[in-house]
DOTORFI-804195 format. One record per residue: z, y, x of N, C-alpha, C in turn. Coordinates in steps of 0.2 Angstrom, whole numbers, plus 5000, padded with zeros to 4 digits. Layout:
ZYXZYXZYX
...
//
This chain:
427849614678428049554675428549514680
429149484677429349464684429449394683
429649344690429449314690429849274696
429849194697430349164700429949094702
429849104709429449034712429948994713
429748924712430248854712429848844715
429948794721429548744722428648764721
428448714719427748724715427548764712
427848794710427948804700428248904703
427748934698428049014695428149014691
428949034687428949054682429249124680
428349094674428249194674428849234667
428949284668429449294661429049364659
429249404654428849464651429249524654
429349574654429249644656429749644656
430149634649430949654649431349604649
431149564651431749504658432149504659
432549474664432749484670432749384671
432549404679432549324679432749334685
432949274689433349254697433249174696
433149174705433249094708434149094708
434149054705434849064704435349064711
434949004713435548984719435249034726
434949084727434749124729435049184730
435349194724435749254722436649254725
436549324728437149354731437949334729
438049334725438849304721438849214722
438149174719438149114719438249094727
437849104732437849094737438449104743
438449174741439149194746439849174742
439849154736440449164735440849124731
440449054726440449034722440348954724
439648964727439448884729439948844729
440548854735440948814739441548804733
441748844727442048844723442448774721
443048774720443148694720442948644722
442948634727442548594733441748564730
441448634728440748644728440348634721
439948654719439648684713439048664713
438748674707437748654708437548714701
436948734702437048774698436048764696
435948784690435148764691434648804693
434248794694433848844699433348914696
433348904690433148984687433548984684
433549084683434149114676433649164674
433649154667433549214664433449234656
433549314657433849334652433449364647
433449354641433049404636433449434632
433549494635433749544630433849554623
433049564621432949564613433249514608
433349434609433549394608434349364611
434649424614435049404621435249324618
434749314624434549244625434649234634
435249164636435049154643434649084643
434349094648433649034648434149014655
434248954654434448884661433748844660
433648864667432948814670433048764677
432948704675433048654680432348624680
432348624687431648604689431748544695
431348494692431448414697430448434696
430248384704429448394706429748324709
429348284705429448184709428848174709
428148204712427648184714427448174718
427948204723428048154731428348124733
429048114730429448094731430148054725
430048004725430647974720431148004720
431447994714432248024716432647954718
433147984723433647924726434447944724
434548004719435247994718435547964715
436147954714436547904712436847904706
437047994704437348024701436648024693
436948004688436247994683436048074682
435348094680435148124679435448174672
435848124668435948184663436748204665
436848174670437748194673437348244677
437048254680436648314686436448364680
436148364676436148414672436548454669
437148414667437548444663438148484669
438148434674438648484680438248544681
437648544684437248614682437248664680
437348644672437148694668438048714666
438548684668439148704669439348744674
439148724680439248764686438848834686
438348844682437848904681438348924676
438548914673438848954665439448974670
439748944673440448984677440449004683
439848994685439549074690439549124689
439049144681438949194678439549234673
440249184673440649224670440949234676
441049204682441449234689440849284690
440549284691440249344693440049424688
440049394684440349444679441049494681
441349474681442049474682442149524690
441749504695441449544699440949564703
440649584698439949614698439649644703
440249704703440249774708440349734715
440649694717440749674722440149644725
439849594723439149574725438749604728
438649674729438249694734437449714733
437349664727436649644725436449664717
436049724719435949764712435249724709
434849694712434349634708434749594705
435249574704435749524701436249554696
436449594697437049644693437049634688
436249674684436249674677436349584674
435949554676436049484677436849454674
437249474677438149434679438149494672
438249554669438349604664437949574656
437549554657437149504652437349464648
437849404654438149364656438749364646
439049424647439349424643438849464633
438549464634438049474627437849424625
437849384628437349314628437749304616
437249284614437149244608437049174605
436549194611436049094613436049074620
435949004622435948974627435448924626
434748924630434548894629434248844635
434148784636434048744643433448734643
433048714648432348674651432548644655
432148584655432348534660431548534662
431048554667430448564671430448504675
430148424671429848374675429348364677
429248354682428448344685428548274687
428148234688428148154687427348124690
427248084694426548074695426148044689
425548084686425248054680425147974679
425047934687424747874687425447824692
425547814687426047744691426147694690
426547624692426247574692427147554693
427047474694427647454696428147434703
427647454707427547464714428247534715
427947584711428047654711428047674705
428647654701428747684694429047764695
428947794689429247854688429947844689
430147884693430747924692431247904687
431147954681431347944676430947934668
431047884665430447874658430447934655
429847964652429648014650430048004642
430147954640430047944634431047934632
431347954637432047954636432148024639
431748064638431948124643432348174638
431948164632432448224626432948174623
433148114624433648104622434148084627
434048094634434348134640434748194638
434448234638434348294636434948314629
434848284626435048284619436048254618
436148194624436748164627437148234631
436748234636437248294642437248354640
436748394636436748464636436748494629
437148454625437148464618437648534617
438348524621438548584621438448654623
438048654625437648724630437148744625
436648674621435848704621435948644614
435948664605435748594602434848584603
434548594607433748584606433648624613
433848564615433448594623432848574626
432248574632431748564628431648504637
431248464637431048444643430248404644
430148404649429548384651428948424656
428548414658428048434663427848514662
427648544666427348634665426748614659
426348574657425948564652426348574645
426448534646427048524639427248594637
427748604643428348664640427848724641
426948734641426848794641426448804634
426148714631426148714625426548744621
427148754621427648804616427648854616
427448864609427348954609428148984607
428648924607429148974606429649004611
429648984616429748994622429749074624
429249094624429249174627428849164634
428649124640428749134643428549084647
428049064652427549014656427648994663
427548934663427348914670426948914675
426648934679425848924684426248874688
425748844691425848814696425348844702
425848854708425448894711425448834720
425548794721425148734725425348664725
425048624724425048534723425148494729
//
């Protein structure tokens, strides 16, 4: 079953997969990152075959720490899930070159694609105050969501590894493997 550690967080996907950390991956790193004076791309990729389906997974964990950027969170998103969309068609494009046969199939997929669908994987501390507010309001997160990534995903889905594991449409889970 394969499978792709973030941070805290496993996520697990079913047998006929393909998943990658994205920004881990041979083409993104060596080759693309720096790409017009630099790129972001979100940190799982993965592909469902049967549905060819590519899953964009962005994982924010603000349980230790606030966020301090500047840049809003659904502008951070949508550059994301942009710069992954034209990684996988640059790397598409050269595949063979990459080096990296874990990823290959991956950039080849790139071009089957049907659907696109986004996660946005928030963790937030359960108990907060005004001292230490959340990050970001839980309660604006799909219409976040629904603003920046409308072109990519029309139902993209967002909130905590609870939440998004309650979904049985998904295909596919989150562990948390340390707090």
């Amino acid at each position: 079953m394969p499978y792709v550690d973030e941070g805290a967080f496993r996520y697990r996907f079913p047998d006929s997969w393909i998943a990658v950390k994205f920004d881990e991956s041979t083409f993104y790193s060596n080759h693309f990152q720096d790409f017009a004076g630099g790129t972001k791309a979100v940190d799982v990729v993965a592909y469902e075959p049967d549905s060819r389906t590519l899953w964009l997974i962005e994982a924010k964990d603000y349980r230790q720490h606030q966020r301090e950027k500047k840049l809003s969170v659904g502008r951070e998103l949508a550059e994301k899930a942009r710069g992954t969309l034209a990684c996988l068609m640059a790397g598409r494009a050269n595949a063979g070159e990459t080096g990296n046969l874990n990823t290959d199939s991956l950039w080849g997929s790139a071009v089957l694609l049907l659907k696109i669908r986004f996660i946005f994987h928030l963790e937030q501390p359960t108990t907060h105050s005004r001292l230490f507010p959340q990050s970001i309001d839980p309660k604006i997160v799909k219409d976040i969501l629904a603003r920046s990534i409308r072109a990519v995903d029309q139902h993209p889905v967002g909130g905590g590894y609870s939440e998004i594991n309650r979904r049985t449409d998904l295909g596919w889970r989150i562990e948390s493997v340390t707090i």
